[in-house]
One Martini backbone bead per residue (centre of mass of N, CA, C, O) as a GRO file, in nm:
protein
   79
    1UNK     BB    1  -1.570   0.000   3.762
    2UNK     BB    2  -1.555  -0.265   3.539
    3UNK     BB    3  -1.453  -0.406   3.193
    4UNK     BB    4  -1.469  -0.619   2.964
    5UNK     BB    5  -1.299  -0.736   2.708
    6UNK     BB    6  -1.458  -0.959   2.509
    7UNK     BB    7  -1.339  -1.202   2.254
    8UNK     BB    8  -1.382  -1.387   2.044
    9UNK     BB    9  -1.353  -1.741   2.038
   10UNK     BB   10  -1.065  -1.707   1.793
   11UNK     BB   11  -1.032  -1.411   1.930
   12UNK     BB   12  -0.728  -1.394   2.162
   13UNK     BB   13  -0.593  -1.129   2.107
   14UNK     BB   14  -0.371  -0.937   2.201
   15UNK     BB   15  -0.343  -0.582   2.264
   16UNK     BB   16  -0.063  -0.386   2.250
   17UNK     BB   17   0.168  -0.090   2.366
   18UNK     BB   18   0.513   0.020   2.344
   19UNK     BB   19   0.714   0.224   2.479
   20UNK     BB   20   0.887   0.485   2.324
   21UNK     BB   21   1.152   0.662   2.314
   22UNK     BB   22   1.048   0.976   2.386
   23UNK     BB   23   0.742   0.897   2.431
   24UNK     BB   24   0.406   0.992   2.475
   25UNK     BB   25   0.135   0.919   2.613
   26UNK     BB   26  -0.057   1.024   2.389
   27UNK     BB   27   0.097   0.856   2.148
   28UNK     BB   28   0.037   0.588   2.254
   29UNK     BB   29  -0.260   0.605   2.268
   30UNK     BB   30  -0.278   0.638   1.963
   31UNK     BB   31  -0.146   0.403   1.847
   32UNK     BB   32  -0.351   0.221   2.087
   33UNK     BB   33  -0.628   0.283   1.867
   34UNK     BB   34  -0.504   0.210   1.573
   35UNK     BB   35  -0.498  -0.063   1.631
   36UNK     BB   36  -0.744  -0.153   1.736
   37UNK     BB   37  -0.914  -0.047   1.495
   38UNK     BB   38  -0.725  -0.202   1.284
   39UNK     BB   39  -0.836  -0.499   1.420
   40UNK     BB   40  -1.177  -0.507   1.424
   41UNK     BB   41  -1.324  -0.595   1.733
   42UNK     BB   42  -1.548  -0.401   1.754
   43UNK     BB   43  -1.718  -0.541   1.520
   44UNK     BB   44  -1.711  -0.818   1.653
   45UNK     BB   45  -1.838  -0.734   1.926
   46UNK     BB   46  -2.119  -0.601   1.811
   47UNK     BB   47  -2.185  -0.854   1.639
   48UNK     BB   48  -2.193  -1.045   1.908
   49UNK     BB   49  -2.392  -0.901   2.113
   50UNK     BB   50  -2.616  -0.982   1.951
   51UNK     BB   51  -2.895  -1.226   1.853
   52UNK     BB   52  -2.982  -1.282   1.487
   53UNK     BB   53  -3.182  -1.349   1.303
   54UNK     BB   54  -3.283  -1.474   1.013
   55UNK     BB   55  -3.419  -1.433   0.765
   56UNK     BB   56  -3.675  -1.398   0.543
   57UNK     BB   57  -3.743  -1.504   0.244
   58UNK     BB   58  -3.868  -1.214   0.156
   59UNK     BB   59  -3.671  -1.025   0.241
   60UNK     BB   60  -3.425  -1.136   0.076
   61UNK     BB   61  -3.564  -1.058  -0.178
   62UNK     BB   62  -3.598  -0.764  -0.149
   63UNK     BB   63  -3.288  -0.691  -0.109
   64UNK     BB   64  -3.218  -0.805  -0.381
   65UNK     BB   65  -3.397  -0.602  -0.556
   66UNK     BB   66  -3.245  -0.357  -0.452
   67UNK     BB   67  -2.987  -0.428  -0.525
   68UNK     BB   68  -2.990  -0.484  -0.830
   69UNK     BB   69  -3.094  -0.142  -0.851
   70UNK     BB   70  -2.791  -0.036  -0.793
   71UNK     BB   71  -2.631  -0.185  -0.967
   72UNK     BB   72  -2.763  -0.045  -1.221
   73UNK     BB   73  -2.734   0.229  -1.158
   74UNK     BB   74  -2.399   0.196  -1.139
   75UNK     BB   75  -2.344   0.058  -1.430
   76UNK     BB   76  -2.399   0.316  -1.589
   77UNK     BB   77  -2.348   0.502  -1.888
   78UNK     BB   78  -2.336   0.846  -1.913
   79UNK     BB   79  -2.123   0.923  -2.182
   0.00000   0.00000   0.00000
């Protein structure tokens, strides 16, 4: 079985992970993670897979009061 890895459509950049001079396979292969996991592709696939209505009014509301309320108490200070 086969699996595409489908890039976002404004990004088609591949990436790849050239062997370099006595590096074993496994190094490769960790350098080809770091690589991919540092250029974020993961997250942009993750979020563009499924389809996300917008909020409605009351929710954007409910969570904006939610976020005041920790910054509120983020920006307290204690001493």
């Amino acid at each position: 079985m086969h699996f595409k890895c489908l890039l976002p459509k404004g990004d088609r950049n591949m990436i790849y992970a050239v062997r370099k001079d006595g590096e074993s396979n496994e190094k490769l292969v960790l350098r080809y993670k770091k690589l991919f996991f540092g250029s974020r592709i993961v997250t942009k696939l993750k979020k563009e897979r499924y389809a996300i209505k917008k909020l409605k009014k009351r929710k954007q509301r409910e969570k904006a009061i939610v976020t005041n309320h920790y910054r509120e108490l983020n920006s307290k200070v204690y001493f």
